[in-house]
C-alpha positions, 0 to 999 in steps of 0.5 A: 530470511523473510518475514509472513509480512514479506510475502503474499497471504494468498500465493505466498510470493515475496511483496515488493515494499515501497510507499504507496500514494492511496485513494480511500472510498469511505462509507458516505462515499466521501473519498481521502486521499493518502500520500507515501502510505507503506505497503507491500505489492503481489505482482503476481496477484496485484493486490496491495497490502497494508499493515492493519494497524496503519489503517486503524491509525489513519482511520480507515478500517471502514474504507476500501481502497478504490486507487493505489500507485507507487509515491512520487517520493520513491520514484525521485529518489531512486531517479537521485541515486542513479 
């Protein structure tokens, strides 16, 4: 059974969760980029979800995220385990 954190707030499909390298607009416009972030992915709505937590955690709650694609990481290793 699924979680509230496996599916969409907005259309209530199921997320795909996997890592995440991320670039954040911050407030003076300076930008941090992110590597192997966690998050979950609507293909539906094609919005990325991050738990609010880690945004505090890493400092970003003031930022947006402008540029997100799947890790590097994650791809090598399912490139490994074929």
């Amino acid at each position: 059974m699924s979680t509230g954190r496996d599916r969409c707030p907005a259309c209530t499909r199921l997320l795909i969760s996997t890592r995440f390298d991320a670039t954040f607009r911050l407030p003076d416009q300076s930008e941090r980029l992110c590597f192997g972030i966690p998050g979950g992915l609507c293909t539906d709505c094609h919005q990325l979800y991050i738990d609010p937590d880690l945004i505090q955690l890493l400092d970003l709650g003031n930022g947006r995220c402008t540029f997100a694609i799947e890790s590097d990481i994650v791809l090598q290793e399912r490139a490994w385990s074929m």
